[in-house]
C-alpha positions as CSV (number, residue, x, y, z in Angstrom):
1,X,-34.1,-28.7,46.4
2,X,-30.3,-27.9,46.4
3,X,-29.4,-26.9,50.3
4,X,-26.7,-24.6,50.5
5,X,-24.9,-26.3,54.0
6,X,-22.7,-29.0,54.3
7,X,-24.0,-30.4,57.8
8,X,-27.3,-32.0,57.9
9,X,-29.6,-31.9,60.2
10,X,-31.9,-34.8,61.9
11,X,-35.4,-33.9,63.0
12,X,-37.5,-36.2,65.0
13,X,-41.0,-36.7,64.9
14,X,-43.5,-37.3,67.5
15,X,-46.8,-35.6,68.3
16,X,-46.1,-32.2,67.5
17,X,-45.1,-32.9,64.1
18,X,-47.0,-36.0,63.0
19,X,-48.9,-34.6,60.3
20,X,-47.9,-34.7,56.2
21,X,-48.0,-30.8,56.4
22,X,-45.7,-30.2,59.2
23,X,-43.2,-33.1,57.8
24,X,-43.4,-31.3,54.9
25,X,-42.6,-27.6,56.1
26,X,-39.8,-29.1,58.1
27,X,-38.4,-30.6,54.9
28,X,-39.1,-27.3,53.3
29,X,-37.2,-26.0,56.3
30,X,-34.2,-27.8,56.2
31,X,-34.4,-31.3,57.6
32,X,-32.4,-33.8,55.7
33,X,-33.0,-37.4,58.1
34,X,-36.3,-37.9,59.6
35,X,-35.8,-39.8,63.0
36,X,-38.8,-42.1,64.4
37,X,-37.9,-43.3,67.6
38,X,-39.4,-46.5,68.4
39,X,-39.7,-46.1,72.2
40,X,-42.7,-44.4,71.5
41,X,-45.8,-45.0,69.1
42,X,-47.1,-47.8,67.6
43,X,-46.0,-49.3,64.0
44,X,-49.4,-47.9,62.3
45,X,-48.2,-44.4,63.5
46,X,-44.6,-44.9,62.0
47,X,-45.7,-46.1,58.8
48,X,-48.2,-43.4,58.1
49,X,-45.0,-40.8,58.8
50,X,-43.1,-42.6,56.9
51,X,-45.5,-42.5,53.7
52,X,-45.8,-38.9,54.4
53,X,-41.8,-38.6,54.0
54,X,-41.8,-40.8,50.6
55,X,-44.7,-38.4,49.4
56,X,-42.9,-35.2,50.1
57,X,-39.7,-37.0,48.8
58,X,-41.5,-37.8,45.3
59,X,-42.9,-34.2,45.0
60,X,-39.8,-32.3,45.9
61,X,-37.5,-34.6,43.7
62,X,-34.7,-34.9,46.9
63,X,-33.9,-38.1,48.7
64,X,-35.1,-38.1,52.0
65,X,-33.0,-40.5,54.8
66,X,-35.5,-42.3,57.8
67,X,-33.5,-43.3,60.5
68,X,-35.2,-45.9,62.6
69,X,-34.1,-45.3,66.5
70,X,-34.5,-48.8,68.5
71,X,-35.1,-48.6,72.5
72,X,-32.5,-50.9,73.8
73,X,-32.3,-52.3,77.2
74,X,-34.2,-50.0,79.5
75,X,-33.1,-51.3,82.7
76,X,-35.9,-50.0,85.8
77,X,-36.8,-50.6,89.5
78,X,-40.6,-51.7,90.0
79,X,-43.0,-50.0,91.7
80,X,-43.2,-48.6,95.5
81,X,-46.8,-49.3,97.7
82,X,-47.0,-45.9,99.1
83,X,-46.0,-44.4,96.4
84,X,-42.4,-42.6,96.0
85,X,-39.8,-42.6,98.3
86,X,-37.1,-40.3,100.4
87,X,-34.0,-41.5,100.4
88,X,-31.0,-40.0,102.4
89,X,-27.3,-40.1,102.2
90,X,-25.6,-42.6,104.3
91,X,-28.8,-45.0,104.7
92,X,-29.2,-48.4,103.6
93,X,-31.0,-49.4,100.7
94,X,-31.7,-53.0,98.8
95,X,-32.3,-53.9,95.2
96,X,-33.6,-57.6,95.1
97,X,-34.7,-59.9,92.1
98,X,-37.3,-61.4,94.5
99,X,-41.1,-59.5,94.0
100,X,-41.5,-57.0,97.3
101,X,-43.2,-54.5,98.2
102,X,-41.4,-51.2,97.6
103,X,-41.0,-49.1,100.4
104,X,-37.3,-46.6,102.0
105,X,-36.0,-49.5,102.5
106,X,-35.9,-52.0,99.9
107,X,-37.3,-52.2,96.2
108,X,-37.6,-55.0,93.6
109,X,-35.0,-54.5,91.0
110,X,-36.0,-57.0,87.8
111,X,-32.9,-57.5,85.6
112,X,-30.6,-60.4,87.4
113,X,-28.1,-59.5,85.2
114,X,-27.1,-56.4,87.1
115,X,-26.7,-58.5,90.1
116,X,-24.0,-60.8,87.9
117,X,-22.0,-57.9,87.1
118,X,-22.0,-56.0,90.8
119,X,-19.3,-55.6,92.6
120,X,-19.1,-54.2,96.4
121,X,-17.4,-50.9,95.3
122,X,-19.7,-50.4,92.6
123,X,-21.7,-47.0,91.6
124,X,-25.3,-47.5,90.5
125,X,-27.1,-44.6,89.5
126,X,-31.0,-44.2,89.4
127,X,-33.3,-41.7,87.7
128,X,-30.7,-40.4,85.0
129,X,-28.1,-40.2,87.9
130,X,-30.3,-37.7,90.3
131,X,-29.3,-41.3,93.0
132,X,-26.6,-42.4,93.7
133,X,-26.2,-46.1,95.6
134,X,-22.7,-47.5,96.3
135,X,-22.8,-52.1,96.7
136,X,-21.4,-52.9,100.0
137,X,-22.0,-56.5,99.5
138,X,-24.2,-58.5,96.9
139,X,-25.0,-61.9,95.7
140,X,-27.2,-63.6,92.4
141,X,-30.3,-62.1,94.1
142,X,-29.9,-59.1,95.6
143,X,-27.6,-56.1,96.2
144,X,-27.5,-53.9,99.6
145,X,-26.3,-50.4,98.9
146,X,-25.7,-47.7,100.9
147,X,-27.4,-44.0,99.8
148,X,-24.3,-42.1,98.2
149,X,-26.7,-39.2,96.6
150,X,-30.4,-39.2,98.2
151,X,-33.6,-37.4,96.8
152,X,-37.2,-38.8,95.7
153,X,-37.2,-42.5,94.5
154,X,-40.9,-43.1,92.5
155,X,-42.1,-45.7,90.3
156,X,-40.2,-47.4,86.9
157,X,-37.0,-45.1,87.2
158,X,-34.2,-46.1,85.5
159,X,-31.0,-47.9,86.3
160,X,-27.8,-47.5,85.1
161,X,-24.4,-49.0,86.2
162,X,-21.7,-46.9,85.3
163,X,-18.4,-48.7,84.9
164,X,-19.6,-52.3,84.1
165,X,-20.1,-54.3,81.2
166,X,-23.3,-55.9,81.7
167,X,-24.2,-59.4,80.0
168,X,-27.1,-58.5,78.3
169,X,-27.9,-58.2,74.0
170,X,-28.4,-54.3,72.7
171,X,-31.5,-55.9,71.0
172,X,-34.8,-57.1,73.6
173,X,-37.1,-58.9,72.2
174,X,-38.6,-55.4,71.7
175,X,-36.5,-54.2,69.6
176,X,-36.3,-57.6,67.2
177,X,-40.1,-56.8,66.5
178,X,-39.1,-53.5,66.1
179,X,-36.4,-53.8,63.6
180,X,-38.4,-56.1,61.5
181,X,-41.2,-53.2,61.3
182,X,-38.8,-50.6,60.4
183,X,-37.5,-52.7,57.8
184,X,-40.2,-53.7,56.7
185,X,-41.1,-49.9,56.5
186,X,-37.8,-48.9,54.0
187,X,-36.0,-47.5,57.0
188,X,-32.9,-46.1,55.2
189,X,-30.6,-46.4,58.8
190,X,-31.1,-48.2,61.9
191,X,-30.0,-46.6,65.1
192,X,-28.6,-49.1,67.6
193,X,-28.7,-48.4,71.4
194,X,-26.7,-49.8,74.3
195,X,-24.0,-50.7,72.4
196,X,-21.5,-51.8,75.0
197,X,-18.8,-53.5,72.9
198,X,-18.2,-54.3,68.9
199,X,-20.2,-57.8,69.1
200,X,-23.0,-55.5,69.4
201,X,-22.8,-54.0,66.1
202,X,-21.9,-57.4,64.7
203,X,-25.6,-59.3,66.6
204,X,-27.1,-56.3,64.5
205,X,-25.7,-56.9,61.6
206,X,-26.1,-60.4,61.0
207,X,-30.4,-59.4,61.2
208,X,-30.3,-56.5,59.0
209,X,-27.9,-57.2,56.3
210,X,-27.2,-54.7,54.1
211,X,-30.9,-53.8,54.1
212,X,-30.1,-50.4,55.9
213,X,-27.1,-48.8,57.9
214,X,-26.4,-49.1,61.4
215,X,-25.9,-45.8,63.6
216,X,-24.4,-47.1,67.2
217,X,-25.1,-44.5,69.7
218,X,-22.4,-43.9,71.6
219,X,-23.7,-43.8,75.4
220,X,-22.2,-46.2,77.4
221,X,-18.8,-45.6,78.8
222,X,-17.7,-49.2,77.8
223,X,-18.1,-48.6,73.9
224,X,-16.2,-45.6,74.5
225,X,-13.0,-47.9,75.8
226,X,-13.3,-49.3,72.6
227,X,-14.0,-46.8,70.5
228,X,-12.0,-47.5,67.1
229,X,-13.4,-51.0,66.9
230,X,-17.0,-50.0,67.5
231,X,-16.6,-47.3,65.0
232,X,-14.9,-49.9,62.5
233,X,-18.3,-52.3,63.1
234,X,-20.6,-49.0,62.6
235,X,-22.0,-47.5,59.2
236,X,-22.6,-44.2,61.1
237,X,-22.1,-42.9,64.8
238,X,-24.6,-40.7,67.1
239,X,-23.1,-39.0,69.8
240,X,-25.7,-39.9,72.2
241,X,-24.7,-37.0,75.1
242,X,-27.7,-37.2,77.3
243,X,-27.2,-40.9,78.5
244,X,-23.2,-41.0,77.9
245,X,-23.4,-37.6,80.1
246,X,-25.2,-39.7,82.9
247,X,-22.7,-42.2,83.1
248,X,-19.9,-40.2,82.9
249,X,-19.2,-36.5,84.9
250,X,-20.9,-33.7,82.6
251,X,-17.2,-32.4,82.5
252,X,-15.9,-35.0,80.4
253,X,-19.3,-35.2,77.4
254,X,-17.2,-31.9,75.6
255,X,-13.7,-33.6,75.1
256,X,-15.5,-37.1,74.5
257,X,-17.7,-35.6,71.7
258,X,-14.5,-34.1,70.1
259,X,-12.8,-37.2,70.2
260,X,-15.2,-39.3,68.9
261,X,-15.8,-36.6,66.0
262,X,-12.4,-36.8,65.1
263,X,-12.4,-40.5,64.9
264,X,-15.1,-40.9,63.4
265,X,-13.9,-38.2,60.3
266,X,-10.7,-40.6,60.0
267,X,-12.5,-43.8,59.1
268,X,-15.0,-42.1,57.4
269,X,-18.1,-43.0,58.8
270,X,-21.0,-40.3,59.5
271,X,-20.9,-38.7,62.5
272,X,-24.1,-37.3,64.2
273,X,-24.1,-35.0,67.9
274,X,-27.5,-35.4,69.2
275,X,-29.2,-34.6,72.4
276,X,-30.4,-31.4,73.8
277,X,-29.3,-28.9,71.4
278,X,-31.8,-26.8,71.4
279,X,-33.8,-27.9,74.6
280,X,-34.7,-24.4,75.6
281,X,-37.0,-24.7,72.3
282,X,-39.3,-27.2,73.7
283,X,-41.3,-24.3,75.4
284,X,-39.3,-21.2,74.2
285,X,-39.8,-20.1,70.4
286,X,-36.0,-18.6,70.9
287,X,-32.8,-20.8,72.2
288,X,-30.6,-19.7,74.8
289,X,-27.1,-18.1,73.4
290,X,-25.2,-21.1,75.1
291,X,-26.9,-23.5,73.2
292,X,-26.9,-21.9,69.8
293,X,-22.9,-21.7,70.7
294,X,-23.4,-25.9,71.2
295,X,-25.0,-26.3,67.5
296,X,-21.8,-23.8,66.2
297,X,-19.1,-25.9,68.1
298,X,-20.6,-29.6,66.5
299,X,-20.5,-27.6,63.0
300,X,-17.0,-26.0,63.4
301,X,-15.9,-29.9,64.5
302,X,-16.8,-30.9,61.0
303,X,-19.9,-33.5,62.5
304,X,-22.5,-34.8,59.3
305,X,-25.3,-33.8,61.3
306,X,-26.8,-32.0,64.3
307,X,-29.9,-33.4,65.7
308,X,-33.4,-32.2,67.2
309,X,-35.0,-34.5,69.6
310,X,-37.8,-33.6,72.3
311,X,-37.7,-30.2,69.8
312,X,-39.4,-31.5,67.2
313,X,-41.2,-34.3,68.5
314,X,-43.3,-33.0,71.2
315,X,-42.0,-29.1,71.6
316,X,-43.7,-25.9,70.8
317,X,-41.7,-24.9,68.2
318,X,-40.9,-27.9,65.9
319,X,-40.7,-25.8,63.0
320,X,-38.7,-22.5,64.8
321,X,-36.4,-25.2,65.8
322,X,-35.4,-26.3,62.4
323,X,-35.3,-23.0,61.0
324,X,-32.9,-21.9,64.0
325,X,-30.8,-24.7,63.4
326,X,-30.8,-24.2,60.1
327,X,-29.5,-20.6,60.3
328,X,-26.6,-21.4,62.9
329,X,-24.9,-23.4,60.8
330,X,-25.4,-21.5,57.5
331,X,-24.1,-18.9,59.7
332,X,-20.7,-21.1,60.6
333,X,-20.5,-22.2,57.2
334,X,-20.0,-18.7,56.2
335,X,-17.2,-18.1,58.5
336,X,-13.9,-17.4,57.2
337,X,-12.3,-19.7,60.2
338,X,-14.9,-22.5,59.5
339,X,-12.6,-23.3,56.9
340,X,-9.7,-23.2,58.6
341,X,-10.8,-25.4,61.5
342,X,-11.8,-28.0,58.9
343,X,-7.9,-27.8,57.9
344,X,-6.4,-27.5,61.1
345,X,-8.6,-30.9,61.9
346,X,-8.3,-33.1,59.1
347,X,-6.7,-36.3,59.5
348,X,-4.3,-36.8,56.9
349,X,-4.3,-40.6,55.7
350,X,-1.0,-42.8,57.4
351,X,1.4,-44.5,54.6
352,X,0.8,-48.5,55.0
353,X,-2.8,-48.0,56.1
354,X,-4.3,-46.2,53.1
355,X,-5.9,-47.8,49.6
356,X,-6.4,-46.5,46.2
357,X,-9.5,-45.0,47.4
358,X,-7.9,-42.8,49.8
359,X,-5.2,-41.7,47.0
360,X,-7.9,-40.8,44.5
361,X,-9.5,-38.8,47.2
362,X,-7.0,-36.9,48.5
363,X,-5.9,-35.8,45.0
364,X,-9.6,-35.0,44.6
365,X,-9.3,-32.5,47.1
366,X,-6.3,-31.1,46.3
367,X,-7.4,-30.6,42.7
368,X,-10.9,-29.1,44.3
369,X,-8.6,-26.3,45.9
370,X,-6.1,-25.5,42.6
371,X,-8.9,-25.0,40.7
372,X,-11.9,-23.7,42.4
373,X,-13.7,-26.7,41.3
374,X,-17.9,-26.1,41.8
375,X,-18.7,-29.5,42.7
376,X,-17.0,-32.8,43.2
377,X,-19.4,-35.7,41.1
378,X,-19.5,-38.8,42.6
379,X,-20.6,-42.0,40.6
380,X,-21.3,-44.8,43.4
381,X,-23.5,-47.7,43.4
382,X,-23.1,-48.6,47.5
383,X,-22.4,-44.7,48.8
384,X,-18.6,-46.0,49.2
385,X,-17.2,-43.1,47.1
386,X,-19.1,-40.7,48.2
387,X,-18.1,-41.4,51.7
388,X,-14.7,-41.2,50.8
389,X,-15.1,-38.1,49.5
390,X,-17.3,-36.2,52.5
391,X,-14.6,-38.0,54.6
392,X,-11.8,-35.3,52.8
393,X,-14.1,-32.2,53.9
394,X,-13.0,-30.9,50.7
395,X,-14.0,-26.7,50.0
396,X,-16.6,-27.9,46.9
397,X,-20.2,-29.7,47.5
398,X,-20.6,-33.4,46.8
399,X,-23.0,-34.3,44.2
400,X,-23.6,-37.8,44.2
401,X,-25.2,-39.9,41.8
402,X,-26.2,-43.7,41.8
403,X,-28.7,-45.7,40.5
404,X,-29.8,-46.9,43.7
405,X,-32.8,-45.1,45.4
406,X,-31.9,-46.9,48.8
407,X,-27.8,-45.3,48.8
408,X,-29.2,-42.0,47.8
409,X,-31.1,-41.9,50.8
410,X,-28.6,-43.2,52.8
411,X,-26.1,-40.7,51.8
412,X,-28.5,-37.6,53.0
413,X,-27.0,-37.8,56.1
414,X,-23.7,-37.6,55.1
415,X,-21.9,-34.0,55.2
416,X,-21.6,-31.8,52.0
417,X,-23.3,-34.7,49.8
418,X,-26.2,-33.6,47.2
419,X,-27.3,-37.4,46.6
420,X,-29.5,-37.7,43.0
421,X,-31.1,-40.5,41.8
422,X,-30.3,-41.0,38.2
423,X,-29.0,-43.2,35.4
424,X,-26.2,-46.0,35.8
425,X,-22.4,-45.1,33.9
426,X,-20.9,-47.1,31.6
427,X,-18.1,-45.3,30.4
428,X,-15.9,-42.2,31.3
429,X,-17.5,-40.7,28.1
430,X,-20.6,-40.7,29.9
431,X,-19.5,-39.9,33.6
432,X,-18.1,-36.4,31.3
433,X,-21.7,-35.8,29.5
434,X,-24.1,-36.8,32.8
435,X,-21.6,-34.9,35.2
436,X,-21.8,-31.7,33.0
437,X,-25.1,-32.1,33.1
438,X,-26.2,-32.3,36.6
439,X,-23.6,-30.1,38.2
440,X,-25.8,-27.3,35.7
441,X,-29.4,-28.5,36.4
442,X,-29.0,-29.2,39.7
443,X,-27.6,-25.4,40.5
444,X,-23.7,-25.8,41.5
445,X,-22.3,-24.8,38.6
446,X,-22.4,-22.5,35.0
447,X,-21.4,-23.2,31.9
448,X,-17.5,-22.9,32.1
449,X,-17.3,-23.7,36.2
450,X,-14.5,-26.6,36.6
451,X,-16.1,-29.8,38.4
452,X,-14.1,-33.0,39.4
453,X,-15.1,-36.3,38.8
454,X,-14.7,-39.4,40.8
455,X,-15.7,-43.4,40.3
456,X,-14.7,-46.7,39.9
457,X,-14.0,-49.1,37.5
458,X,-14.9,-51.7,36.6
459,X,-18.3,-49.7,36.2
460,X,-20.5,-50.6,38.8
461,X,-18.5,-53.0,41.2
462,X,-19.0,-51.4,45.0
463,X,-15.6,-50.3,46.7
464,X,-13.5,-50.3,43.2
465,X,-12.8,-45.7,43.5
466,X,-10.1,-45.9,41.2
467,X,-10.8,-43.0,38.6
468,X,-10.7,-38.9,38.8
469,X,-11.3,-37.1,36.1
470,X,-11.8,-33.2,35.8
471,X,-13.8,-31.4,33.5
472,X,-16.0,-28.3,32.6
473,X,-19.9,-27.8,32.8
């Protein structure tokens, strides 16, 4: 079950592809992480997927990576009398703590945090930013605004408040059961939401341990301000453009994705772009030209993965969209300039701020090149080295072996890495004998192909990359 890409792709599931034959054919397909996004379903309904996924994993012989997507915060107005609302530009509107009544005039807005963190001046934004309310004056209890941006105000739409760091956890009460359920489930990555600052990241960490990664998704224009230290807390990184594009003007989502590509290459950490990438697909079986351009650009950026959402979890198409996706970016990764936009972008490592990690690895690529290596073999207990080594974007595919069924799955989301579970090393003898091996079964190379080797000794200590050796299948 070799794929011949180096980005992955993330498919969610939902009720159009709920089944253990449609998981299945979208394995078959091409989907490497299967998302389950816990703002919708029940826990019986995640754990029958996710037996489906170990099932298909155990036939096929490939580790498969669930990635467990927590709600977050979702901050709402309540509920109108009459039913929804016009409201026009220039008229005055109030948000209150205090139970009312909605009506064009007033609604009840429950979160009293957002009133602690107004400020007359302040934007607010309702219904994914289609409103726009401006404070004129506030206090603990209530806000009066004055209609920036009118339209149609109904039940239970969303709030968000651009600008402001507001006081409140990434994890409800919610998402705590929720976490412990996906856990409890084998979730191989745990995607965070809200993340407004690094403490986040941190409050997450401290529940889930080392029992799974964390993916922050980047969608609040406060984590972006502090970007490097969110990414430094993180184990991966989604590029979350629907929400961050609510907050911030559309104009501004491109560059943003870019640089947070870009940073997240340099510390090594798994970068996913997520969020309407082939939206067109949810009722068309073909996707627009501008948004097959949108899956190229992420690719040609050097992102781990690309991601299906709405797609595959409720669209028409679930499998057409995997199959699409799947061709764009074998199509980019044949590309002659693919290649060179990997160069042009790679982030070399700075003197001072580099280990013996980063020296093995570079010398690992640079050897790759010289000699037209087939595969680079990783040996890695916690996933480290072969992080290190999808980090380089080297021109050869990563095939990455560990003893540990939970990093193999881990590592299938991160670019150009063929993760197999096999035997523990004890030796460079027998990195050389199971290296030769594997590079042959598993397809990369023929008897004769160069392959270089990378690990750490001591055998077996996380962290310790230390060791390159190259040899011949």
């Amino acid at each position: 079950m070799r794929r011949t890409r180096n980005a992955k792709i993330v498919a969610t599931l939902g009720p159009a592809s709920s089944s253990a034959e449609i998981i299945e054919r979208l394995f078959l397909a091409g989907v490497d992480v299967f998302r389950l996004n816990f703002s919708h379903g029940v826990a019986d309904d995640h754990r029958a997927r996710v037996e489906a996924i170990r099932a298909i994993e155990q036939r096929h012989g490939r580790p498969i990576a669930v990635l467990a997507d927590l709600q977050g915060p979702k901050l709402r107005v309540g509920t109108f009398a009459g039913g929804p609302v016009q409201l026009e530009a220039g008229q005055p509107f109030r948000l209150q703590l205090d139970a009312c009544a909605g009506d064009a005039r007033a609604v009840t807005l429950p979160h009293p945090e957002i009133f602690a963190a107004l400020k007359p001046g302040a934007e607010l934004l309702l219904d994914d930013g289609k409103l726009r309310l401006e404070v004129v004056r506030r206090d603990a209890r209530s806000a009066d605004t004055r209609v920036v941006v009118g339209g149609k105000l109904s039940d239970r739409k969303g709030v968000n408040v651009p600008g402001v760091v507001l006081p409140i956890s990434a994890l409800t009460e919610k998402d705590r059961r929720d976490l412990a359920t996906a856990l409890e489930l084998g979730a191989d990555w745990i995607a965070l939401s809200f993340v407004q600052r690094p403490e986040d990241v941190t409050e997450a960490r401290a529940l889930i341990g080392r029992r799974a990664g964390i993916v922050t998704k980047l969608e609040k224009p406060a984590a972006i301000d502090r970007l490097d230290e969110v990414i430094a807390a993180s184990d991966a990184v989604m590029v979350a453009r629907g929400d961050l594009g609510v907050e911030l003007p559309a104009e501004r989502v491109p560059s943003l994705q870019k640089r947070i590509v870009r940073a997240c290459r340099k510390r090594g950490r798994p970068v996913i772009v997520a969020t309407q990438m082939l939206e067109s697909m949810i009722e068309s079986p073909v996707p627009t030209r501008a948004e097959a351009s949108d899956v190229a650009t992420a690719v040609y950026d050097g992102a781990d993965a690309v991601m299906l959402s709405a797609e595959s979890a409720a669209g028409k198409y679930p499998l057409a969209a995997v199959e699409i996706m799947n061709r764009i970016i074998g199509q980019v990764e044949a590309d002659p300039l693919y290649r060179q936009f990997l160069e042009a972008s790679h982030t070399a490592n700075v003197p001072g701020d580099t280990d013996i990690a980063d020296a093995v690895c570079c010398a690992m690529r640079r050897a790759v090149a010289l000699l037209q290596a087939r595969a680079i073999v990783c040996c890695t207990h916690s996933g480290h080295t072969s992080l290190r080594a999808a980090r380089e974007r080297a021109e050869a595919p990563i095939l990455s072996v560990t003893p540990l069924l939970s990093t193999a799955r881990r590592l299938a989301l991160a670019w150009g890495v063929h993760s197999v579970h096999a035997e523990d090393v004890a030796s460079v003898e027998q990195i050389a004998e199971l290296a030769g091996q594997l590079v042959r079964r598993e397809g990369f190379a023929q008897a004769g192909d160069a392959y270089v080797a990378i690990a750490g000794m001591p055998f077996g200590t996380p962290g310790t990359t230390n060791l390159m050796r190259v040899g011949v299948a």
